[in-house]
C-alpha positions in Angstrom: -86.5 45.1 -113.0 -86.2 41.4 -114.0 -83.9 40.2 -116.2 -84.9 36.8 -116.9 -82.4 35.4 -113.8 -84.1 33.9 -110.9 -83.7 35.7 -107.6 -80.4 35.1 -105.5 -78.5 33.2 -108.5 -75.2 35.4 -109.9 -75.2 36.1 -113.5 -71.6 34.2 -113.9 -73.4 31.3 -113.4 -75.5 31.9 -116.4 -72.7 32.3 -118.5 -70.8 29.4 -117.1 -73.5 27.1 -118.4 -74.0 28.7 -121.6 -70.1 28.3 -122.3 -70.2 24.6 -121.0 -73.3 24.0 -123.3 -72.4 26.1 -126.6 -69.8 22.9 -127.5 -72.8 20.5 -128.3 -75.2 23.0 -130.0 -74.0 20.9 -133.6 -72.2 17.9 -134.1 -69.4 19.7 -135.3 -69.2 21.3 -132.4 -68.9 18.3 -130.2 -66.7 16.5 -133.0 -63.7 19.6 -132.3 -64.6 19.5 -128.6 -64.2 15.6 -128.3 -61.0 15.8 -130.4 -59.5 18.7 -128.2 -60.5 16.7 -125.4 -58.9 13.6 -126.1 -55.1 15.8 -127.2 -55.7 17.3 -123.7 -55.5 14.2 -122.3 -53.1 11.9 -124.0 -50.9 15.6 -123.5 -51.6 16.2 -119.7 -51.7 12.5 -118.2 -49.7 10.3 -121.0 -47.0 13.1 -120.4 -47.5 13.3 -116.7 -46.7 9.1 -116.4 -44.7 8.5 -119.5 -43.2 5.6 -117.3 -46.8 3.7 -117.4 -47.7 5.0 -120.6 -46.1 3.1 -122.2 -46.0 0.1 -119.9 -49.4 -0.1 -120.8 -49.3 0.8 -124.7 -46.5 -2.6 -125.2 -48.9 -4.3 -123.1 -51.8 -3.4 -124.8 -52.0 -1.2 -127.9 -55.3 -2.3 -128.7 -56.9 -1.2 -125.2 -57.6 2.8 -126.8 -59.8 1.4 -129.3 -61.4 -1.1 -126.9 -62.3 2.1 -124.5 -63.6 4.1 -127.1 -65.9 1.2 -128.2 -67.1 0.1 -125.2 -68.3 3.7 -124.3 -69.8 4.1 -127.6 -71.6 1.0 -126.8 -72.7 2.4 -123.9 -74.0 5.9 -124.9 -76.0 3.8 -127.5 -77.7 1.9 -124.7 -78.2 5.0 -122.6 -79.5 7.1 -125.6 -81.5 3.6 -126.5 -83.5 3.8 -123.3 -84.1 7.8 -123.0 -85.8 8.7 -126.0 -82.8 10.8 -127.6 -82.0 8.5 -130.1 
C-alpha cells in the first residue's frame, strides 16, 4: 500500500514541510509570519546584547529602515529575474 510518500523518506518529514510552507499560502499569512518574526528577534538578540543595542541604535537609528529597504530592493530584483513577479 502506497501512500503517496516516496520509499525510505519518514512521514515527519512531510509534515515538517507542510508546517514550514502553510505561513506563505496568502499574504496574510506571510504578513503575521514576518511580523512575529521580526518581535522574535528584536526580543531574542536586542535583549541578548542590550549593551550593543543600543550602541548601535544612538549610532544609527535610521540603519532598521535602511535594512529593510535594501532587502526589499533585493527580493524585487530576485523576483524581477525569476518569473514570480
Amino acid at each position: 500500500m502506497s501512500d503517496g510518500r516516496s520509499v525510505g523518506r519518514p512521514g515527519w518529514m512531510d509534515q515538517l514541510r507542510a508546517a514550514l510552507v502553510h505561513p506563505l499560502t496568502s499574504d496574510g499569512r506571510l504578513v503575521v509570519a514576518g511580523g512575529a518574526t521580526a518581535l522574535t528577534y528584536a526580543a531574542l538578540i536586542l535583549s541578548t546584547f542590550p549593551e550593543f543595542s543600543v550602541q548601535l541604535l544612538a549610532r544609527n537609528p535610521g540603519i532598521c529602515s535602511t535594512a529593510s529597504r535594501r532587502s526589499r530592493e533585493r527580493r524585487t530584483e530576485a523576483s524581477a529575474g525569476s518569473g514570480w513577479g
